[in-house]
C-alpha positions as CSV (number, residue, x, y, z in Angstrom):
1,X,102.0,108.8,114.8
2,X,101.7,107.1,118.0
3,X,105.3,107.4,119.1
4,X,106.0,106.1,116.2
5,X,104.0,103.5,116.4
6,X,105.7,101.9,119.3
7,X,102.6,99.8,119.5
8,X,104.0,97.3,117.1
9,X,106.2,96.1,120.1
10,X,103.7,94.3,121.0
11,X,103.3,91.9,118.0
12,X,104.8,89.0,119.5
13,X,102.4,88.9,122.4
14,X,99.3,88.6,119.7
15,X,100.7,86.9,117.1
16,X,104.1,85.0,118.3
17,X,101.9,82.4,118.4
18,X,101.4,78.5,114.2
19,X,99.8,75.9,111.8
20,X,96.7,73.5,112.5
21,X,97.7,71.2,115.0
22,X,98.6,67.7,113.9
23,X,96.7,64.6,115.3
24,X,97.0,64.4,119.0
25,X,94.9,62.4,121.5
26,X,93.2,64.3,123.2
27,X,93.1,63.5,127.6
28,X,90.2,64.5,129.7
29,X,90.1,67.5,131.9
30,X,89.6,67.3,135.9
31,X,89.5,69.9,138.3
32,X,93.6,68.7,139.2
33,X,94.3,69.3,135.6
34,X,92.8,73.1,135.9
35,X,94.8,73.8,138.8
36,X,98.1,72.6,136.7
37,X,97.3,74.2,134.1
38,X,96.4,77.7,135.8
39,X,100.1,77.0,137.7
40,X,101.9,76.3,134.6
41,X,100.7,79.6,133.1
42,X,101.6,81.7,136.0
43,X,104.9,80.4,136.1
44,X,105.5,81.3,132.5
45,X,104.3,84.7,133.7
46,X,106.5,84.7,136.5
47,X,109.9,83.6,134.5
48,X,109.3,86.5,131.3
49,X,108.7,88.9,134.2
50,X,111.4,87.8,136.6
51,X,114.2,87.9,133.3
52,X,112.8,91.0,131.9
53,X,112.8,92.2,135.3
54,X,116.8,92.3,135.1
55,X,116.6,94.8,131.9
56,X,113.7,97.0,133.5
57,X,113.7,96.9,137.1
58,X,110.1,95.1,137.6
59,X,107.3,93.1,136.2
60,X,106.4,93.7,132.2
61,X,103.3,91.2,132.5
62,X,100.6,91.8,134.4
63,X,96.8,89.9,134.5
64,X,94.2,90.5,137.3
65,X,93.6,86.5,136.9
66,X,93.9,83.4,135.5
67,X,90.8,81.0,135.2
68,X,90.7,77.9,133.7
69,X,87.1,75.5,133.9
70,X,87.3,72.3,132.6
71,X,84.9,72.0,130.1
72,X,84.6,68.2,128.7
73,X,87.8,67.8,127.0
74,X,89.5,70.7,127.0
75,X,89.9,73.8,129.3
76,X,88.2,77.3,129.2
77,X,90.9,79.7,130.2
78,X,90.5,82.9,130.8
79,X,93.5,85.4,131.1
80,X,91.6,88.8,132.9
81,X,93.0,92.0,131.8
82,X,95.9,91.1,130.5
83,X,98.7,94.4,130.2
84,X,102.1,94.9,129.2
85,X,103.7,97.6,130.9
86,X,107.5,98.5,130.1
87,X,109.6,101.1,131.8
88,X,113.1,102.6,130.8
89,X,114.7,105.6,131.7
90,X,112.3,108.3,130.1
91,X,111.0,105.6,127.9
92,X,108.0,104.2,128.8
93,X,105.2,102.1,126.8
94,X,102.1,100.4,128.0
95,X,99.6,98.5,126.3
96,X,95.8,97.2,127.7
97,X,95.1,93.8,126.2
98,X,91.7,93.2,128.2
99,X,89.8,90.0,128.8
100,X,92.3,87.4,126.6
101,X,89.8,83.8,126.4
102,X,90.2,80.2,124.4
103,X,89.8,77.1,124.9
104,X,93.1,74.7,125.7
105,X,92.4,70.4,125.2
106,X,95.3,68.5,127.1
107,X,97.1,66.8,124.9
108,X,99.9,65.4,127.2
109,X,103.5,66.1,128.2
110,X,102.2,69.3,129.3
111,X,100.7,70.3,125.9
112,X,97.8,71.9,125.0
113,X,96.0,72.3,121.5
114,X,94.9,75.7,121.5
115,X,91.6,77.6,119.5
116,X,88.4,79.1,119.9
117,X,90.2,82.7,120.2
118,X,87.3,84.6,122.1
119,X,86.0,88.1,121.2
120,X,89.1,90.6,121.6
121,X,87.9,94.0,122.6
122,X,90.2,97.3,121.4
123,X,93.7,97.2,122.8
124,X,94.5,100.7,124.4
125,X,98.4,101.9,123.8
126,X,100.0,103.9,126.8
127,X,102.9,106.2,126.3
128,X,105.4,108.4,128.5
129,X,102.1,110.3,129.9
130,X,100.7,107.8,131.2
131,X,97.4,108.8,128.9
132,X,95.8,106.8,126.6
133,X,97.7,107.5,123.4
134,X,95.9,105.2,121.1
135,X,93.5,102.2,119.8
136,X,94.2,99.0,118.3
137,X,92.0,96.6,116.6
138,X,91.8,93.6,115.0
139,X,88.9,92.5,112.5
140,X,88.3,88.3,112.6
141,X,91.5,87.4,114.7
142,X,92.2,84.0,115.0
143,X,94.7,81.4,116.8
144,X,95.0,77.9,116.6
145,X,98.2,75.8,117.9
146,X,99.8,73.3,120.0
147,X,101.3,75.2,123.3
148,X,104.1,73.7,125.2
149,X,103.8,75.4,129.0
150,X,106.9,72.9,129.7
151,X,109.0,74.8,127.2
152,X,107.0,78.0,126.9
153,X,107.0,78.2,123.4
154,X,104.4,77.4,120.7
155,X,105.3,74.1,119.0
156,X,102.9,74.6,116.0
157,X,100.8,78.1,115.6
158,X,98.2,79.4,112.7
159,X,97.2,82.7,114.2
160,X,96.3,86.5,112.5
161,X,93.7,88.6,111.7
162,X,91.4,89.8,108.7
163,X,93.0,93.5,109.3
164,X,94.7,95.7,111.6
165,X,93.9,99.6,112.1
166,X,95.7,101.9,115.0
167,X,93.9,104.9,116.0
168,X,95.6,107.8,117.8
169,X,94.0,109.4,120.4
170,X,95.7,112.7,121.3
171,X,96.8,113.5,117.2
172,X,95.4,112.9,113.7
173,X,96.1,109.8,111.6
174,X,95.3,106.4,110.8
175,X,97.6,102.9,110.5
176,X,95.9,100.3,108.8
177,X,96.4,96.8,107.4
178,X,95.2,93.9,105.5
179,X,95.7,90.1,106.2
180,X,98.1,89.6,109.0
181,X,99.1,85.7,109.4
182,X,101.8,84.4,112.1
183,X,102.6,80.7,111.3
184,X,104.7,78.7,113.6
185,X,105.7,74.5,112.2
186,X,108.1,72.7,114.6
187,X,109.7,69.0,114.2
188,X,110.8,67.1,117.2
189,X,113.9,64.8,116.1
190,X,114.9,63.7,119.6
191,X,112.5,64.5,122.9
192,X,113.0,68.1,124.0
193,X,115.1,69.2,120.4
194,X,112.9,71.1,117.7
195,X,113.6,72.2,114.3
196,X,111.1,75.1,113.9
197,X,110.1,77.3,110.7
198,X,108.2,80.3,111.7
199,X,106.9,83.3,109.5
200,X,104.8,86.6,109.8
201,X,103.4,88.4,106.8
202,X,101.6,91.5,106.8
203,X,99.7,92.7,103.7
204,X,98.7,96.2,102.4
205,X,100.1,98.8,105.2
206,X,98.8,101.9,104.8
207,X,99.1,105.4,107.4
208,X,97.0,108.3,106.5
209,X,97.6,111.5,108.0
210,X,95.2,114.9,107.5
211,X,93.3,113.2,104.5
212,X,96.2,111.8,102.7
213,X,98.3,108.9,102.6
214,X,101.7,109.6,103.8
215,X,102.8,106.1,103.5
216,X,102.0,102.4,102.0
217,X,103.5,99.1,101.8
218,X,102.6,96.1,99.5
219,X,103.6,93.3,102.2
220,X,106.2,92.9,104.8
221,X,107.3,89.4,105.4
222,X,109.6,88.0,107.9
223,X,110.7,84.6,108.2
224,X,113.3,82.0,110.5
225,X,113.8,78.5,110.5
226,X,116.6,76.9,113.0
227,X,117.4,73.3,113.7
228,X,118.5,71.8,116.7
229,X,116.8,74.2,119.4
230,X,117.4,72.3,122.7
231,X,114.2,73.8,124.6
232,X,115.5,71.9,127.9
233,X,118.7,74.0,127.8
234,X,116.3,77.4,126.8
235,X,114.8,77.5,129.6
236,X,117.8,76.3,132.1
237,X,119.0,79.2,131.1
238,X,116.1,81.5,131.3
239,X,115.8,80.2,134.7
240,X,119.1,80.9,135.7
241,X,118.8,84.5,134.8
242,X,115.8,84.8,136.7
243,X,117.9,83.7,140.0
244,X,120.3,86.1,139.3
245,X,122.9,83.1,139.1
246,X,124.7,84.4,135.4
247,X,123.9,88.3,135.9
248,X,127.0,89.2,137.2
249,X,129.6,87.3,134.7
250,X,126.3,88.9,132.0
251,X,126.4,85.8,130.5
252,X,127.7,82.0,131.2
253,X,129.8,80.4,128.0
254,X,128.3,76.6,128.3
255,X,124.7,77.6,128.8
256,X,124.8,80.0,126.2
257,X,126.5,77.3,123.5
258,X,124.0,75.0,124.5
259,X,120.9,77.0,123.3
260,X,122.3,77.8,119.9
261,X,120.8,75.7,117.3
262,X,122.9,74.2,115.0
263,X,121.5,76.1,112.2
264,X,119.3,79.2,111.7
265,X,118.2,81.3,109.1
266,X,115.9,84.7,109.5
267,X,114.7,86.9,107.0
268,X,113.2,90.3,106.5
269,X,111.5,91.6,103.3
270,X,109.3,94.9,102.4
271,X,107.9,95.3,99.2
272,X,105.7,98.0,97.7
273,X,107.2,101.2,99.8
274,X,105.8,104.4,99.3
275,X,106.2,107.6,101.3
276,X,104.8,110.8,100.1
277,X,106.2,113.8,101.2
278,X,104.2,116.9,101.9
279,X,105.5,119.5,99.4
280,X,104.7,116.6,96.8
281,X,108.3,114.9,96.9
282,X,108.0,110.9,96.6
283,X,110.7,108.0,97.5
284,X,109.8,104.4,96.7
285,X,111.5,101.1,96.8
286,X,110.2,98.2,95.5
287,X,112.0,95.6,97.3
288,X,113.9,95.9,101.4
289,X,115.5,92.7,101.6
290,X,117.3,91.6,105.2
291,X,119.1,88.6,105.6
292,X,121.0,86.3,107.8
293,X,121.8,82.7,108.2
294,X,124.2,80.5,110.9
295,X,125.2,77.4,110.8
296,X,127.7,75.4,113.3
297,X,130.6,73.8,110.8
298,X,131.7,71.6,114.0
299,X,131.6,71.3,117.8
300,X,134.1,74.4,117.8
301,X,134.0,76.3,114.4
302,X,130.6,78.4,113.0
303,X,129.9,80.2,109.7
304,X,127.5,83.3,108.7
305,X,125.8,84.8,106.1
306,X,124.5,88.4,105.8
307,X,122.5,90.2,103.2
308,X,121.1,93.4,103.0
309,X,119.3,95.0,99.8
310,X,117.8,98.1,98.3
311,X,115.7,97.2,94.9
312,X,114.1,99.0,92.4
313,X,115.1,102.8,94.2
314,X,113.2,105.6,93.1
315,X,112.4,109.4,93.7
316,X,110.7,112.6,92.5
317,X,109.3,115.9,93.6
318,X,111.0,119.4,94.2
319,X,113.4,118.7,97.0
320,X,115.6,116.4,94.4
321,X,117.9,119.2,93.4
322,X,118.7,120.3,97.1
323,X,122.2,121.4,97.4
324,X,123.5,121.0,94.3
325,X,122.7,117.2,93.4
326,X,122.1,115.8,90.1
327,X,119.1,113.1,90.5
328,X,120.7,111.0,88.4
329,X,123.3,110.0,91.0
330,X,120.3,108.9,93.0
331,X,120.8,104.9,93.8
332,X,118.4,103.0,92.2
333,X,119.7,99.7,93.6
334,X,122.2,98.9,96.5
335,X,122.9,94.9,97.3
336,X,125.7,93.8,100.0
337,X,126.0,90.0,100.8
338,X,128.4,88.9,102.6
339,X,130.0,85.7,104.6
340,X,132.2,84.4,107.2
341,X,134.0,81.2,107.9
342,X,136.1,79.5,110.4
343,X,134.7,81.5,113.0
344,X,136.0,80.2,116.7
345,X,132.8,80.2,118.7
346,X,134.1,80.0,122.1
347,X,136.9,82.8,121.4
348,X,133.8,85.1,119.9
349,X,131.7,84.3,122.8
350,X,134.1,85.3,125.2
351,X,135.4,88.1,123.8
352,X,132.1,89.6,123.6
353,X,130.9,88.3,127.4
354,X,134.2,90.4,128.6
355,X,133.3,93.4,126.3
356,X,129.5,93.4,127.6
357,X,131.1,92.6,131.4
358,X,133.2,95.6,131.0
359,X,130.9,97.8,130.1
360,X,128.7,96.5,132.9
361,X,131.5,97.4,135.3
362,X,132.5,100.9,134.0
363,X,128.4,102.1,133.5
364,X,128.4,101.2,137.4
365,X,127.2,104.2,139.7
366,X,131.2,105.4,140.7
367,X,132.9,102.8,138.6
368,X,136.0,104.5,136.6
369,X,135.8,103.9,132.6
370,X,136.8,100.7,130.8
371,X,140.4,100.5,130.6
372,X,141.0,101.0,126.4
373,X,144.3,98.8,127.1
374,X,142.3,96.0,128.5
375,X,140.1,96.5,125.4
376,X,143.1,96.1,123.1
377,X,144.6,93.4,125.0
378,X,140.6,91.4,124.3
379,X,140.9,92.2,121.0
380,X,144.5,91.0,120.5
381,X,143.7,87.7,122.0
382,X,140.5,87.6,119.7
383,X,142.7,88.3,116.4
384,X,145.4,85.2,117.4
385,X,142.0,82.6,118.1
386,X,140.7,84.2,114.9
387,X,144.0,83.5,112.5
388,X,144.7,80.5,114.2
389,X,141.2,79.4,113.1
390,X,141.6,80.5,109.6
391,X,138.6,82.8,109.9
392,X,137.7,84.7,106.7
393,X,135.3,87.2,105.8
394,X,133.9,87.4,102.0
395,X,131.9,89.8,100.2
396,X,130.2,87.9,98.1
397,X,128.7,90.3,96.5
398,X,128.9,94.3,96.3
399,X,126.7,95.9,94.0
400,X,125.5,99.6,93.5
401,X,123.8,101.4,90.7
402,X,122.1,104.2,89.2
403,X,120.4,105.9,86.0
404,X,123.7,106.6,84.8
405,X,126.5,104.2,86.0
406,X,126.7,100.5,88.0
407,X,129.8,99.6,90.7
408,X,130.3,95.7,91.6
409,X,132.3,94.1,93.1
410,X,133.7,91.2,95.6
411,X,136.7,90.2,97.3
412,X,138.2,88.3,100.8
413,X,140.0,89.0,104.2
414,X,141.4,87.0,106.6
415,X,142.5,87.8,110.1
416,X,146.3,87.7,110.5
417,X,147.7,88.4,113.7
418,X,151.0,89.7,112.3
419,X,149.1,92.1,110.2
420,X,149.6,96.1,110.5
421,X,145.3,96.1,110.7
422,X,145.3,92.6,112.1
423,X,144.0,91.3,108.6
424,X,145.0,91.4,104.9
425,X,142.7,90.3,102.0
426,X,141.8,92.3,98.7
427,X,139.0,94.0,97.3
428,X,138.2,93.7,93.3
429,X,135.5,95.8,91.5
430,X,134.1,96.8,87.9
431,X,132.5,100.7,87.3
432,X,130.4,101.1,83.9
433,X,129.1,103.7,83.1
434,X,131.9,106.0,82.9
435,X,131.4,108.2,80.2
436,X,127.8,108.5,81.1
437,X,129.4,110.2,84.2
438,X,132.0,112.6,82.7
439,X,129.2,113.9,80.2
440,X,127.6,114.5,83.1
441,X,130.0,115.6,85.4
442,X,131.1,118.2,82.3
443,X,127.5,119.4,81.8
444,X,127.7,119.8,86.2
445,X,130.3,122.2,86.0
446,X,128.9,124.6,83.2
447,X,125.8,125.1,85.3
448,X,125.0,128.6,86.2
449,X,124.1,127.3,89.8
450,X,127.0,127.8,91.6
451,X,126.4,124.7,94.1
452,X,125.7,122.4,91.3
453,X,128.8,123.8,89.1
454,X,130.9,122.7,92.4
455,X,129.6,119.8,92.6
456,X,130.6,118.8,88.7
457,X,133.8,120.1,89.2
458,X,134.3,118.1,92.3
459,X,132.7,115.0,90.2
460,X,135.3,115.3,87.6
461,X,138.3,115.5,90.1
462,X,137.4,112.4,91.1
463,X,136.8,110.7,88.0
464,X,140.0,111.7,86.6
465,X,141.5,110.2,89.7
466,X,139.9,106.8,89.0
467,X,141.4,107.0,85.1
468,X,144.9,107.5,86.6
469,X,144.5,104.5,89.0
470,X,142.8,102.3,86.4
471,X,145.9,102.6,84.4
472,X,148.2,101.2,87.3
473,X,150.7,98.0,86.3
474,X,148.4,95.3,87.9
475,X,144.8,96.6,86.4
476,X,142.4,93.4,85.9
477,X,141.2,93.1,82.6
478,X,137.3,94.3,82.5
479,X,134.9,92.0,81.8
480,X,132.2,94.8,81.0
481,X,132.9,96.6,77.6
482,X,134.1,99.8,78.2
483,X,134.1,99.1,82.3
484,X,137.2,100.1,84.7
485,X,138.4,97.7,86.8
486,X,140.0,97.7,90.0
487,X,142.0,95.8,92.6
488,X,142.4,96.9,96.2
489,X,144.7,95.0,98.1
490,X,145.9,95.9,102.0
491,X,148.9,94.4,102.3
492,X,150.3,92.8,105.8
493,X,152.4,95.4,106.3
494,X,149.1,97.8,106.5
495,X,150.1,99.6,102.7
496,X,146.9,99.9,100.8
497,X,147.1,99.7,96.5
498,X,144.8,100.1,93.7
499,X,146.0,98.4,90.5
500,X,149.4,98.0,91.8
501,X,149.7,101.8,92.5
502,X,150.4,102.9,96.3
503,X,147.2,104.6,98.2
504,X,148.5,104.4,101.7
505,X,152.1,104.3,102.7
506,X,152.8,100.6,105.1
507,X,151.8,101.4,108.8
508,X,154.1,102.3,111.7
509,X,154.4,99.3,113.8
């Protein structure tokens, strides 16, 4: 593969771009008009590569020119080999856009409805060598939108391509893809604040290697939507970077708060994953899902959500017996969600502007490493503004399974600043499936192969562990026939039971 294909870093420069544009009238062009226009794109040009310039050390952006005709009522522009170029320690990517042309009608406020994509010719991926590494091509690309150069950002985007296909240069292979789509929809409640829904979706991934296909996946889908984005305060901020006014403190608390939206979402799914294995061995999952959501409770207090699932598991070919284990303890489904409440924003955002300043400081050429008191100390102050808050953290959900037994579970924590661990909560959980395991186990350790007898012995250990605990003076009634149940509780005091029974003596002060 194309350094793995680090060509997909790219994407957002082809396809970060959303739905037809709604009904806006449309102003004349003049030569005056060209020139602002051809200025308003430099400068967007100029601010990406004078804040990425801060993480790389130079320009990422480069185009020989920028030409832009008027043309009755809208603008020809024409971006002239366009490149992105990025350089980091030993790791360095490049990638040749070419000749980049379409056609931009003024539609006021600097705005621009964008469409009329022109030809695109092969994009040529760069790697550490400096050589051509690879081809990218698209088949029917399109892009339509409104642009706003005053907030560098498209306000409403339909843009994608009929299919996809990357093309090593310097080793066998192929990545290819069906329909990609990028779609971009944004509201304006108040001048200069958006609410914005924005999606990608890429459909029927497929990378063949020495005849065969080594990988495929159904669809990959990724979505956001946020409300509240103040595009005014964005790009404040992006400009004070650039100056170099906020690298020093890394990052400065009110500009910062003032870009969050008051609520976002974003979301990750794959479906349909398939990777083959050479000596025949095959792992597939029918569902990746990756979730996250924010939204700000008050001026001063925030709350999250996080999900992260593993549907529909599966796997089969020789290398499943490796070292012993029994397929059946394969997962064949893995789900965590979990939330937070009550969180103190301006406590978390400073705690982690000193943490990132620190490390700034102590990565320094001669700087001596981050004190781990100061650390401490930060973290202290973080636990009091925490617990004073009321900040919890819930898992909402804990959920694991295979062919022969199924774990769930859910439970609370809360920071407490008088804690052992600086928080207390419980844990509580259900395992079915039990005897499915100690038949199992039991069958394990009369194997003649030593490595899987071990491992059954080592298995039944464990579950005669779990029947002592389940047995303890505060067990939870299951509510699965023929289930254990379980309730972990750390105590303030840092002491750690299961059912009432002691785990973990209380913790020196």
């Amino acid at each position: 593969m194309i350094r793995n294909f680090t060509v997909l870093k790219a994407a957002p420069l082809v396809f970060a771009l959303s739905l037809a544009a709604p009904s806006w009238s449309v102003a004349q062009t003049s030569p005056e008009g060209a020139e602002a226009l051809e200025s308003e794109l430099r400068g967007i040009l100029d601010l990406y590569n004078a804040v990425a310039g801060i993480d790389y050390g130079g320009d990422v952006y480069f185009v020989d020119e920028i030409a832009v005709t008027p043309a009755g009522e809208r603008y020809q522009v024409l971006l002239r080999n366009l490149r992105l170029a990025m350089v980091k320690e030993e790791d360095t990517f490049g990638l040749a856009l070419g000749d980049i042309s379409m056609e931009m009608a003024p539609l006021g406020d600097q705005r621009y409805a964008v469409s009329d994509l022109g030809p695109l010719s092969p994009f040529t991926v760069y790697g550490d060598s400096g050589q051509a590494e690879g081809q990218m091509t698209f088949e029917a690309p399109r892009l339509e939108g409104v642009l706003s150069t005053r907030f560098m950002n498209f306000l409403q985007l339909d843009a994608g391509a009929d299919a996809m296909e990357v093309t090593p240069l310097q080793e066998p292979g192929l990545l290819r893809s069906g329909p990609i789509s990028a779609l971009v929809a944004t509201q304006e409640p108040s001048p200069g604040i958006f609410d914005q829904q924005a999606s990608t979706e890429i459909r029927g991934i497929t990378f063949r290697e020495g005849g065969s296909e080594v990988m495929r996946i159904e669809r990959v889908l990724g979505s956001s939507e946020a409300q509240g984005i103040d595009a005014e305060a964005s790009r404040a901020l992006m400009e004070r970077m650039a100056e170099g006014e906020i690298v020093e403190e890394f990052f400065d608390i009110g500009s910062l708060v003032a870009v969050l939206p008051g609520l976002g979402d974003s979301r990750f799914e794959m479906t349909g994953m398939q990777v083959n294995a050479e000596d025949g061995s095959k792992v597939s999952i029918g569902q990746v899902i990756l979730a996250g959501g924010y939204e700000g409770e008050t001026a001063d207090l925030s709350s999250g959500n996080f999900e992260l699932s593993f549907i529909d598991i599966a796997a089969s070919g020789p290398g499943l017996g490796a070292q012993g284990l029994d397929p059946r303890l394969i997962p064949t489904r893995f789900t965590l969600k979990a939330s937070m409440a009550q969180l103190p924003n301006e406590a978390l955002l400073n705690f982690f502007t000193e943490i990132a300043a620190s490390g700034a400081a102590a990565n320094a050429e001669g700087a001596e490493a981050m004190d781990p008191m100061a650390g401490m100390m930060m973290a202290d102050e973080l636990v009091n503004s925490l617990a004073e808050s009321g900040s919890t953290f819930t898992i909402d959900e804990l959920s694991f399974a295979n062919q022969v037994s199924a774990l769930a579970g859910t439970g609370r924590f809360r920071a407490n600043a008088q804690a052992a661990f600086m928080t207390d909560g419980f844990f509580r959980m259900q395992l079915a499936g039990i005897n499915n395991l100690q038949a199992m186990a039991q069958e394990m350790a009369a194997s003649q192969n030593p490595e899987v007898r071990q491992n059954g012995q080592g298995l039944l250990g464990m579950l005669g562990l779990m029947m002592i605990y389940a047995q303890g003076p505060e067990a939870p009634e299951p509510t699965v026939e023929g289930a254990l149940a379980y309730d972990f509780k750390l105590l303030p005091d840092g002491s750690l039971t299961i059912n009432g029974t002691p785990l973990l003596p209380p913790a020196q002060q």
